[in-house]
Each structure stands twice: as structure tokens, then as C-alpha cells.
N, C-alpha and C positions, 0 to 999 in steps of 0.2 A: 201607417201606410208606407208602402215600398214603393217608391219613385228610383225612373233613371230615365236621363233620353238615351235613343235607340237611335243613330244616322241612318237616315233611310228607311227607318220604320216609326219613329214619334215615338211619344214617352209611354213609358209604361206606366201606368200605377196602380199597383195592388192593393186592394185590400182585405183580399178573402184569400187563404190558401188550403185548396181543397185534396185529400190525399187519400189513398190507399191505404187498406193496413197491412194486410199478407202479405208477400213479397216487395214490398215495399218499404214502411216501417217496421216491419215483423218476419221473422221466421218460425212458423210449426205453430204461431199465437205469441209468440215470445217476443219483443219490442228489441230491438236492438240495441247494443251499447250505443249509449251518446243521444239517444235519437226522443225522451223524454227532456234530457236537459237542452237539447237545440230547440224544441219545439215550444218549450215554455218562454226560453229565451225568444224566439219568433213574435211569441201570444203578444207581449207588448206592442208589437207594430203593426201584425195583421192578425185577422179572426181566422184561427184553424177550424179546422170542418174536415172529420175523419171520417169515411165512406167505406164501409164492410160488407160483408154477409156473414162475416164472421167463423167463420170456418170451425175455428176451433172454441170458441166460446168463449174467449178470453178477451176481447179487447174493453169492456168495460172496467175489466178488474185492473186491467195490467196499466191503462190509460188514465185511473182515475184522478190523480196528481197534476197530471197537464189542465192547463184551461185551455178546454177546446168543445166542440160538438162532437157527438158520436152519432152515429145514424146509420143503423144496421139494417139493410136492405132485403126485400125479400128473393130467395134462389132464381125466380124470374128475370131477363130482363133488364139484367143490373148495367148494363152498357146504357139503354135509354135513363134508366133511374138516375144512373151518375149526370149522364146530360140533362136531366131536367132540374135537379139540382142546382148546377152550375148556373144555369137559368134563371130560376127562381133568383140567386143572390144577383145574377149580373155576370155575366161573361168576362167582358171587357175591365171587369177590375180583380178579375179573378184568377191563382195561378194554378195548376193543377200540376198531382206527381203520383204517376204510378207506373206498373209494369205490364198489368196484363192485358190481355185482348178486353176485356168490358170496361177499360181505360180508356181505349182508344179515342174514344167519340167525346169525354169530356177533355182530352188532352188538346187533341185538336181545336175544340170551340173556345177555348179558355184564353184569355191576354197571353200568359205563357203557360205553355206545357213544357212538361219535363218527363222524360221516360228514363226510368234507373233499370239496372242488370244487375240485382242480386245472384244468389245462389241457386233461384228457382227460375234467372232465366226471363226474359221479356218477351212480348209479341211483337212481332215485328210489325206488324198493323200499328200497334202504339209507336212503336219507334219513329217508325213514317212521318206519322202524325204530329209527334213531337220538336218542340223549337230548340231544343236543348236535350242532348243525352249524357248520364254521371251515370258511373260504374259503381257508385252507393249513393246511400240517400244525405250520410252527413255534407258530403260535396253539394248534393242539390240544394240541401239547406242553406249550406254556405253559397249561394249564389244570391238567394232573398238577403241575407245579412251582409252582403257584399256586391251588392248590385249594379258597380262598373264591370264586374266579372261578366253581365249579360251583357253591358255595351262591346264589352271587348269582343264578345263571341257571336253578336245576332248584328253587328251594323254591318252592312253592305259596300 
């Protein structure tokens, strides 16, 4: 679990970190440099939980190394499918990171949201929505494994 207090908002504590894979952890289906080795590093202290539709058909193959959940969603929808998700495990202990518009809704309900700006660009609906925005995803990782980084940037 990822603990920190928060001045003016109470402590956080994660235990689930639920993510995106396209523009987020991936470009084209392709996983980014770094973002295997942070994420495994991560699995130790919170349960990952990868949320697709898969796009390119790769995230099983490309992911199978990490310990985490994969859960490829169908074309429908996928805005409430994420939110129910989040749900299902617990909001409140849950952090979520992604870019695009069917993002939105679990960034928002989540302990922490986090909206990244890759190459393919983010919704600004998530953005909004988001408690935290990183210009990659290694940085947003690096906030879970250094989590005075969220005091310093979310206390009041």
C-alpha cells in the first residue's frame, strides 16, 4: 500500500492502481521504455489493474511479464466500464492514470487521479477531472513510489 497525508485533504492510501494502456502506458500497442520495469516495481506495494479495449491486440502479449490484471473491455461504453470497475475494487483506495476521454469518469472517482499528455494528446475532460497532471507516465509512476511528491503538489 501507498500511504501519505495530504494537509487539507487526509491521507491517502492506495491500494489498487488502475490504468490505461493506449496513450498512456503504450504507443501504437507498443508499452513504453521504462514503463514494464516501474510497473513491476509498483506490483510490490499496490495491485495493478490494466483497463483496454485493446486497440491494437497487443496488450496481453506485450504485458505478460508484469504482475498485474489485464481486462479488455468491450468497444461499448468503456467510460462507465472503467467507472464500474473502480468500484467494484473501492474507489477510495484506488489510484487511476490515464489520457483519454473514457478516462475521465474513473479519474475523477478515484483517491487519486492522474492525467498523462503523451504523443496522442489527452482530453481535456480528464484533465479537469484529474488531481495531478505528468507530461509521461514514468513521472506519474514516480509519484506512487514517491509519494511526498503528492503532498507537496495536492496540500492546500
Amino acid at each position: 500500500m501507498v500511504k501519505t497525508e495530504i494537509p487539507g485533504h487526509g491521507e491517502l492510501a492506495i491500494r489498487y492502481l488502475v490504468l490505461d494502456y493506449n496513450g498512456t502506458l503504450a504507443v501504437d500497442g507498443e508499452p513504453l521504455p521504462g514503463v514494464k520495469k516501474a510497473l513491476t516495481a509498483l506490483s510490490g506495494d499496490v495491485e495493478v489493474h490494466i483497463l483496454t479495449a485493446d486497440t491494437f491486440g497487443k496488450v496481453r502479449s506485450r504485458m505478460a511479464e508484469v504482475p498485474c490484471v489485464i481486462s479488455v473491455l468491450p468497444p461499448g461504453g468503456q467510460d462507465k466500464g472503467k467507472l464500474d470497475y473502480i468500484t467494484r475494487l473501492g474507489p477510495r483506495q484506488t489510484a487511476c492514470i490515464g489520457n483519454g476521454r473514457n478516462d475521465r469518469l474513473m479519474v475523477k472517482e478515484a483517491a487519486l487521479g492522474i492525467a498523462v499528455i503523451l504523443g496522442e494528446g489527452a482530453s481535456t475532460e480528464t484533465l479537469l477531472a484529474a488531481d495531478v497532471v505528468c507530461t509521461d507516465i514514468l513521472s506519474a509512476l514516480e509519484l506512487l513510489n514517491h509519494p511526498l511528491r503528492l503532498t507537496a503538489t495536492l496540500r492546500t
